[in-house]
Backbone as CSV, one residue per row, in Angstrom:
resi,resn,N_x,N_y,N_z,CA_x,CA_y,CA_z,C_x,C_y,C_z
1,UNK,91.272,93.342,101.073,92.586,92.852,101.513,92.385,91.898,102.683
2,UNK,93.403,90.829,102.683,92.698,89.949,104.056,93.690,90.641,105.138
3,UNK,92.937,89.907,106.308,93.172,90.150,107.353,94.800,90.328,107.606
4,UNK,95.483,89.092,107.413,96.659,88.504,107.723,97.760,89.607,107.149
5,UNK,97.216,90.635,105.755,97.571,91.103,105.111,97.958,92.342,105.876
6,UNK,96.238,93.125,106.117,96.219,94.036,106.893,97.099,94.326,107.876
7,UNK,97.238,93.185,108.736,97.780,92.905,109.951,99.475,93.130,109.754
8,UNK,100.059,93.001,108.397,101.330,92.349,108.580,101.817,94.181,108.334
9,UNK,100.707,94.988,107.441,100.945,96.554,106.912,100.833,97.172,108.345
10,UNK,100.047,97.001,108.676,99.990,97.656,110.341,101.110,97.770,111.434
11,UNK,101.448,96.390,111.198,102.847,96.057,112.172,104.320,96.731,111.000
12,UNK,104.291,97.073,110.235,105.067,97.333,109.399,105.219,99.704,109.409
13,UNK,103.731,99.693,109.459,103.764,101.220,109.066,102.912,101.769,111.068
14,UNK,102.827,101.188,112.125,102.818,101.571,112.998,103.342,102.885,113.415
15,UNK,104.157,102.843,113.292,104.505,104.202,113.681,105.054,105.172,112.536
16,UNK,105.236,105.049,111.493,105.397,105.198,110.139,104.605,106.851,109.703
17,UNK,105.502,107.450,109.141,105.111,109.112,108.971,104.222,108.740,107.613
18,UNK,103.290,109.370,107.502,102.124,109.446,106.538,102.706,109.601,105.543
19,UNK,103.790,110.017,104.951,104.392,110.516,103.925,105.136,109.205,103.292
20,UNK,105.677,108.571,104.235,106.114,107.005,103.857,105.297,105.925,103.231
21,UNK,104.152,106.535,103.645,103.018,105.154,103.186,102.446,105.796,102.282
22,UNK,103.260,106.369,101.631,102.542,106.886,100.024,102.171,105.220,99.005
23,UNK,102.556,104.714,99.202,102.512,103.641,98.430,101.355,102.932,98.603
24,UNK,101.041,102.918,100.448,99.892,102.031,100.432,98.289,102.820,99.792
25,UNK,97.557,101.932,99.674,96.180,102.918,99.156,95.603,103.422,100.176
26,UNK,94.657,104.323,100.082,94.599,105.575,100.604,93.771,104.856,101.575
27,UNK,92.415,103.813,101.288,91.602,103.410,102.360,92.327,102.729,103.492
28,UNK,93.287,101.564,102.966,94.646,101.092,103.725,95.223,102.123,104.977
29,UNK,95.455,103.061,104.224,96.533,103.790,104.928,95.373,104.509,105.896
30,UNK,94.352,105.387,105.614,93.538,105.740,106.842,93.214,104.739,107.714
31,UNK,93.149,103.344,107.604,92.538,102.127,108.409,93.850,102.165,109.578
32,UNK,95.129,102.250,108.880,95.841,102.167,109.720,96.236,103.627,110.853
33,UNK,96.179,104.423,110.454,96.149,105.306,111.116,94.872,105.519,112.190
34,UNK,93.800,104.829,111.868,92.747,104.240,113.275,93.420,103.371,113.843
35,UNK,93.395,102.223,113.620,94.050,101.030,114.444,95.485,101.882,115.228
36,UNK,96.918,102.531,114.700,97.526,103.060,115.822,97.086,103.945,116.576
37,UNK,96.052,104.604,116.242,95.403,105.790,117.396,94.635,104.868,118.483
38,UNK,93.873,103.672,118.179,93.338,102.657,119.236,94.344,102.081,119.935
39,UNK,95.417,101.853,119.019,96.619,100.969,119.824,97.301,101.470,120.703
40,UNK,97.497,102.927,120.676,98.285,103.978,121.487,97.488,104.475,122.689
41,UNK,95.882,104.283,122.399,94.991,104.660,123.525,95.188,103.417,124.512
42,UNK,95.614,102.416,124.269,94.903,101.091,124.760,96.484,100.959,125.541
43,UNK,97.490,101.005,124.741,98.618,100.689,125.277,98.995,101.642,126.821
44,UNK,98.202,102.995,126.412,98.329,103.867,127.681,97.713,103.525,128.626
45,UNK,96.339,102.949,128.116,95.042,102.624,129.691,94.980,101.154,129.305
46,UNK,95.497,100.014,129.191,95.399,99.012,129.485,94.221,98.489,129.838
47,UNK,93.506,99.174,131.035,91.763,98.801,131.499,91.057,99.058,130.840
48,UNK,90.571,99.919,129.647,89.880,100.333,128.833,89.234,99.518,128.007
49,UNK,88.011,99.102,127.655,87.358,97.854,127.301,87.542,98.563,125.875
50,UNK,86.885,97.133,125.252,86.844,96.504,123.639,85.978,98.042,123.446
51,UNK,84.577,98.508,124.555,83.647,99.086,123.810,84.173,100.757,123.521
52,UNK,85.294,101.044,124.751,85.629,102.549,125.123,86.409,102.450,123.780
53,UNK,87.250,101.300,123.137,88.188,101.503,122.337,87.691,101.971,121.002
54,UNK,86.440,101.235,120.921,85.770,100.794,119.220,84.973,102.231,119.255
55,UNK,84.620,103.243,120.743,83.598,104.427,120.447,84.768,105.426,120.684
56,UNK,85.923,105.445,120.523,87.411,106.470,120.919,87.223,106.127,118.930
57,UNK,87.786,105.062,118.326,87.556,105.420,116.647,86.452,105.642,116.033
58,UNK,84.999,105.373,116.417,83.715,105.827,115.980,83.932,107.234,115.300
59,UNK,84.406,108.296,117.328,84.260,109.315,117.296,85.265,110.273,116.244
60,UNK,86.253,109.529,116.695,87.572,110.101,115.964,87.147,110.099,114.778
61,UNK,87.140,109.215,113.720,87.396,109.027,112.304,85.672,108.501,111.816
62,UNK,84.891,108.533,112.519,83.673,108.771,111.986,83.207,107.238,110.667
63,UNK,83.499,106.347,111.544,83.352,105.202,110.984,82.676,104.395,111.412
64,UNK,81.664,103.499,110.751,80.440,102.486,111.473,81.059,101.570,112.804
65,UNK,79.968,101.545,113.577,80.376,100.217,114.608,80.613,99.284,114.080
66,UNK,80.439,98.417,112.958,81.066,97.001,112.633,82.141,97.211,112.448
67,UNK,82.828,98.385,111.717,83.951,98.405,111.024,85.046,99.003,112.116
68,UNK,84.365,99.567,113.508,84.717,100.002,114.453,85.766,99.055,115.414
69,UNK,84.685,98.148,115.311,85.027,96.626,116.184,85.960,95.749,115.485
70,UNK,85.867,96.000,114.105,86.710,95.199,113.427,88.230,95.501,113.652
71,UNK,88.212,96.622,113.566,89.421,97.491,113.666,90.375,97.030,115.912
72,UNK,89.098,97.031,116.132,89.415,96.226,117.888,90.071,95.458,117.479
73,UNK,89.162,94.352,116.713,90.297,92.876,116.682,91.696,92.656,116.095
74,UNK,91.558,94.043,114.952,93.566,94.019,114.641,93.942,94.950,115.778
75,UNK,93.750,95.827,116.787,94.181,95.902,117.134,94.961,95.237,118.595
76,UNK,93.669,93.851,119.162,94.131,93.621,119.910,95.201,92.412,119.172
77,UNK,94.659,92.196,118.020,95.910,91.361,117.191,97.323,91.315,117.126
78,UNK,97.672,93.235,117.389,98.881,93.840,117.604,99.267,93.685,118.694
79,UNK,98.965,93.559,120.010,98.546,93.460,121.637,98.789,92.177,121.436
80,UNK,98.772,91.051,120.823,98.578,89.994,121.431,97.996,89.218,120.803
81,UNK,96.986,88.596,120.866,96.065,87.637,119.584,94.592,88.412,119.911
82,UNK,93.787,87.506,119.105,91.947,87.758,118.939,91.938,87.149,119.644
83,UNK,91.701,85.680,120.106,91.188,85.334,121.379,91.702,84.827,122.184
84,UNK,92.928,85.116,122.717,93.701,84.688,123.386,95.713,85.886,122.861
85,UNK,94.986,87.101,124.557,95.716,87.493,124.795,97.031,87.465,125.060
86,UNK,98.458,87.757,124.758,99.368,87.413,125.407,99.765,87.526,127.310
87,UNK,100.453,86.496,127.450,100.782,86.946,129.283,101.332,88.116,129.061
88,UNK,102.207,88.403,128.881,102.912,90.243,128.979,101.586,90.986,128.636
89,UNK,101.135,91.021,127.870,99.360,91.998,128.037,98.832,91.817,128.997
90,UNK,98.485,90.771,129.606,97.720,90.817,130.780,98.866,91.068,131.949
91,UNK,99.687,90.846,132.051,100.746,91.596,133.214,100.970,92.840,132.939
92,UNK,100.503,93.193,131.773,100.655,95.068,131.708,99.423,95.316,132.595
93,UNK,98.544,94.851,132.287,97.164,95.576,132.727,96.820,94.816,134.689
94,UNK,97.697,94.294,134.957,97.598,93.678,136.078,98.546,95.333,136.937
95,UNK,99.663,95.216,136.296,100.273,96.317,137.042,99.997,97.964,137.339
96,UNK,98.945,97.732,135.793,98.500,99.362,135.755,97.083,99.465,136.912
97,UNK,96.488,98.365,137.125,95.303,98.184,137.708,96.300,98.187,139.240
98,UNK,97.468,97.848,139.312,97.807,98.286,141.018,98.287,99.612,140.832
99,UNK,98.894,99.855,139.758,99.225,101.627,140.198,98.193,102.290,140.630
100,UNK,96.529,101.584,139.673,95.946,102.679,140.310,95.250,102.575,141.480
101,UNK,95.588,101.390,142.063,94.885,101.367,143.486,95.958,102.179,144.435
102,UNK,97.434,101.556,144.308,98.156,102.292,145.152,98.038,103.678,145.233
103,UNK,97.524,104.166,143.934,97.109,105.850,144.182,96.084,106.024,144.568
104,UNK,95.077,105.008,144.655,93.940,105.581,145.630,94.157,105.767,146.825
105,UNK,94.884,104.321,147.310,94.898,104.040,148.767,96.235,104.868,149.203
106,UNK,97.313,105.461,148.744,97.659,107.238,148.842,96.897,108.120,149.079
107,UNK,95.961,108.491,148.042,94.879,110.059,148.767,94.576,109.435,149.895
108,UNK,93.851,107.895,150.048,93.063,107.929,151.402,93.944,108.082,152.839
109,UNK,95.384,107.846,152.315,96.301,107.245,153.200,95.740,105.706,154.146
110,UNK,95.804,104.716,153.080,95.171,103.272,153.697,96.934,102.601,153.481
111,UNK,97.427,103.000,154.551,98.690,101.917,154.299,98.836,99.964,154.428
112,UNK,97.313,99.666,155.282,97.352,98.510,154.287,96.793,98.532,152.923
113,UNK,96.080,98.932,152.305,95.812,98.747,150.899,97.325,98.631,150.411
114,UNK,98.070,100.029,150.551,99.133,99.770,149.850,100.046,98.323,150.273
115,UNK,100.215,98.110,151.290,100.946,96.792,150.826,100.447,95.673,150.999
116,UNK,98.758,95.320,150.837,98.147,94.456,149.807,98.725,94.677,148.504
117,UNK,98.731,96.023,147.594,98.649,96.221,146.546,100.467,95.235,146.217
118,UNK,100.895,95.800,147.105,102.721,95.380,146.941,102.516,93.995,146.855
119,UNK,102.043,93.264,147.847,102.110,91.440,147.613,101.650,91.298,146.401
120,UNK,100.557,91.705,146.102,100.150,91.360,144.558,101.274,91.473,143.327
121,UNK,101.658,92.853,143.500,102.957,93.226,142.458,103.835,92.391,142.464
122,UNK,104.236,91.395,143.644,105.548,90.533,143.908,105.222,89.553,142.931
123,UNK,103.654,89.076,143.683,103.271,87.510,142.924,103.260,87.271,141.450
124,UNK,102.515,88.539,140.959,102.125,88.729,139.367,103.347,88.835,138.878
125,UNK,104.682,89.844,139.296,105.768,89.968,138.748,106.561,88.811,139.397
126,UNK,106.330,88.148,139.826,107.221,86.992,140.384,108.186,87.163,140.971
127,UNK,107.917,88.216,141.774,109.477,89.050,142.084,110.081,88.208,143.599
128,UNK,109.124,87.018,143.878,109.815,86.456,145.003,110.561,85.073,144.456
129,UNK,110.389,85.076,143.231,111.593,84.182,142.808,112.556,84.062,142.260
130,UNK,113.539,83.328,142.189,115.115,83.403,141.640,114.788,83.297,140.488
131,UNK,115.665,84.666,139.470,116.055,84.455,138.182,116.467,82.954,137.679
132,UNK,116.039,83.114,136.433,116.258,81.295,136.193,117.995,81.533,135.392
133,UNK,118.269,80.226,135.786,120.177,80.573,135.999,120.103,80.636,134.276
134,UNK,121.454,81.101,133.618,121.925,81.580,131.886,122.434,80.676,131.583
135,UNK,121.625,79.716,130.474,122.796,78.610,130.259,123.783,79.086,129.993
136,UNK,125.009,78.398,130.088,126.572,78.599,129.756,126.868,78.355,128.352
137,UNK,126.469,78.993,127.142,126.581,78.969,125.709,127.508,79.254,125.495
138,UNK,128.592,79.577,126.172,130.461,79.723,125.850,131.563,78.149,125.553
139,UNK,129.930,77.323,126.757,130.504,75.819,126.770,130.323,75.193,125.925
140,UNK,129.281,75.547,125.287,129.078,74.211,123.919,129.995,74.437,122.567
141,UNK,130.153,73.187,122.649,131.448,72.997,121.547,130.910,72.688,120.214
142,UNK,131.192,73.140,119.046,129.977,72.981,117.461,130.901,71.421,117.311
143,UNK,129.858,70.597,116.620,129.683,69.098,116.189,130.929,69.532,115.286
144,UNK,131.965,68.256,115.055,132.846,68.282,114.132,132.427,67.149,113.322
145,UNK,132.219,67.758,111.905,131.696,66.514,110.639,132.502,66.429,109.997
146,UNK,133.023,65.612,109.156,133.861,64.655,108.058,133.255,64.661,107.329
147,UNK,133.491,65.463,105.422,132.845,64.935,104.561,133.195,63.676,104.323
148,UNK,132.464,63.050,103.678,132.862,61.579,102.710,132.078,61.701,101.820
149,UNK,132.305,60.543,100.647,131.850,60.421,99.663,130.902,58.834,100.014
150,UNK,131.611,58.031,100.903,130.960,56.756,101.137,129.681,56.861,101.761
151,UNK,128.377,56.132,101.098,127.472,56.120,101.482,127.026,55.065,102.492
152,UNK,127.885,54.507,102.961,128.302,53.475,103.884,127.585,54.209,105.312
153,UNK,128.205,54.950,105.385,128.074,55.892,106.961,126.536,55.975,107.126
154,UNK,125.775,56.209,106.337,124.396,56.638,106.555,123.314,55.166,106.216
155,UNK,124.438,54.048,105.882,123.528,53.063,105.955,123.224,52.386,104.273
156,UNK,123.864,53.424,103.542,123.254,53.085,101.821,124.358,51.931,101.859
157,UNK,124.482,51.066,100.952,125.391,50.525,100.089,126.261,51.335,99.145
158,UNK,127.324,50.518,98.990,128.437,51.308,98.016,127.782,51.024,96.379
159,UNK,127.578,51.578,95.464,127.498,51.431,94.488,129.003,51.354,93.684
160,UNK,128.943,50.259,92.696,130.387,49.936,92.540,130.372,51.112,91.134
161,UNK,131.870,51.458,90.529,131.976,52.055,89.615,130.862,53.161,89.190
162,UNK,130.569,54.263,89.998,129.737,55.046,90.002,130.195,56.431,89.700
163,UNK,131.281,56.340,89.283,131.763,57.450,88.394,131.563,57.184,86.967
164,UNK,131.839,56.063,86.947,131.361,56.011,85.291,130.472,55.708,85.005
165,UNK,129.133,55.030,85.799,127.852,55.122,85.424,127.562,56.291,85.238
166,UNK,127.877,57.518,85.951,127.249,58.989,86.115,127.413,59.381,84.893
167,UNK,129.079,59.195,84.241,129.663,60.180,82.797,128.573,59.265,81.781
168,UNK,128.386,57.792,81.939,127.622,57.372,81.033,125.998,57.948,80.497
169,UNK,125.756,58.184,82.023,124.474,58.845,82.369,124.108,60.141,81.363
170,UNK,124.872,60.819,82.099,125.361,62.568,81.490,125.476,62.084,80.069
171,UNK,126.641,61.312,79.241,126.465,61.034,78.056,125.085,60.834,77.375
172,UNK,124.520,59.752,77.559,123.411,59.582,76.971,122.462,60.809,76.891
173,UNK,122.176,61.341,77.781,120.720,61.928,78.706,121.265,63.160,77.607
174,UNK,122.602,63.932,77.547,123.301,64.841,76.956,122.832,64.774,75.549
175,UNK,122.672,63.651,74.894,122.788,63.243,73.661,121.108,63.522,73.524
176,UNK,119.990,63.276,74.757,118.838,63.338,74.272,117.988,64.623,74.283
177,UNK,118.956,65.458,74.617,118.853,67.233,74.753,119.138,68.032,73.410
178,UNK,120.121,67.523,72.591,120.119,68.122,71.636,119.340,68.264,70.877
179,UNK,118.152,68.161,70.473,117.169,68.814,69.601,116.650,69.898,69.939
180,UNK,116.770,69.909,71.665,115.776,71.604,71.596,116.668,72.700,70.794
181,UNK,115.218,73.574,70.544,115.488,74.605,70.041,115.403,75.680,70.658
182,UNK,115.942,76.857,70.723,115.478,78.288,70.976,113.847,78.494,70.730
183,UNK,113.661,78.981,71.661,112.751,79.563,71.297,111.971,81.215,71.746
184,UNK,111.141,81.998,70.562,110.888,83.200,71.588,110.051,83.039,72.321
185,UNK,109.756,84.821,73.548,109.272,84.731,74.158,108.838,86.266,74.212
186,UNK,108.070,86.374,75.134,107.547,87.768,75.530,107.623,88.134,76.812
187,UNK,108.048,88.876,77.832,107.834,89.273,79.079,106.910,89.737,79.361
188,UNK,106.473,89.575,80.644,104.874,90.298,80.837,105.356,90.644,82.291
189,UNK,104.466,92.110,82.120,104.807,92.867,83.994,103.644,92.086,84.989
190,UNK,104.386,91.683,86.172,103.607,90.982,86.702,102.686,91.499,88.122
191,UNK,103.594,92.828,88.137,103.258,93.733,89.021,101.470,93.726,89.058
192,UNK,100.850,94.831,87.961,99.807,94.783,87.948,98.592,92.922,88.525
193,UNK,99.295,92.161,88.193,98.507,91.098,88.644,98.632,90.911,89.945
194,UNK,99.858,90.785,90.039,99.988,90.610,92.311,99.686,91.603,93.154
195,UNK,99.534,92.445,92.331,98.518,93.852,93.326,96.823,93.955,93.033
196,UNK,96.605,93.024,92.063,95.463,92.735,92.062,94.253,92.376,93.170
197,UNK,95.023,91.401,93.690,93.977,91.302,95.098,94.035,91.994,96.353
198,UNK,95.392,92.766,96.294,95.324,93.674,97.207,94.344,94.791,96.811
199,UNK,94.233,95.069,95.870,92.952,96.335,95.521,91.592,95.683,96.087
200,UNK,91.162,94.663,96.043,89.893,94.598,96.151,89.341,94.742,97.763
């Protein structure tokens, strides 16, 4: 199954009771049930590298390191992209990396650490700047259009007597249709073929 595929079942049966994904195939459906157990580890610890993630499904579900790592890249796919993270991912893991300093520098009681840690939280969250103002979408008024029939407006020329070229049209063209015949046919299920490459 390709990737894009994988990716779209994942985001689809994420949180999805095992019983629902009766449909998908069975290797499918265990793949995904790794990838949300990585995704749910990762979403909790944010700091947790590519390697803690890929040896958390090794252990779990007892599956090779290539196929380990592979499983990393849909999941940071879900997170964000393969090589190029989203900003909200990296501002998750910016904020979880000050919670946990501010809880260090708590046990130690270092009250500057903690509000080092605070300037940082402002800057990363941007919290020292003004909300950006709501456009006023109550104000815009929808375009009022005029049908016409004149092709004038858009620049064509008028074609003269173009009602009765058309019936002439239709006449003739009408006249060069009549020979078909009926003919039979057979239906074919098409199912089995478009699930074809999903099996392989």
């Amino acid at each position: 199954m390709s990737k894009s595929k994988t990716l779209d079942l994942c985001r689809q049966h994420l949180y999805s009771d095992v019983d629902k994904m009766a449909a998908v195939p069975v290797n499918i459906r265990e793949r995904i049930l790794r990838i949300r157990s990585g995704y749910t580890l990762w979403n909790e610890y944010p700091s947790k590298k590519d390697k803690e993630i890929a040896l958390h499904v090794m252990q779990l579900y007892g599956v090779e390191k290539s196929m380990a790592y592979d499983d990393v890249r849909l999941i940071k796919d879900l997170l964000g992209s393969i090589n190029k993270q989203s900003k909200d991912w990296h501002l998750y893991q910016v904020n979880a990396w000050i919670d946990e300093a501010v809880g260090m520098a708590r046990i130690k009681k270092n009250e500057d650490a903690i509000i080092k840690a605070a300037k940082v939280s402002v800057s990363a969250n941007q919290l020292d700047k003004a909300d950006a103002t709501e456009f006023p979408w109550e104000d815009l008024k929808p375009q009022s259009f005029e049908i016409t029939c004149d092709p004038s407006v858009i620049g064509l020329k008028k074609i003269p007597n173009l009602k009765e070229k058309i019936a002439a049209a239709f006449k003739k063209y009408a006249e060069d249709i009549s020979f078909i015949e009926e003919v039979t046919y057979e239906e074919i299920d098409l199912d089995p073929i478009m699930n074809y490459g999903d099996e392989r």
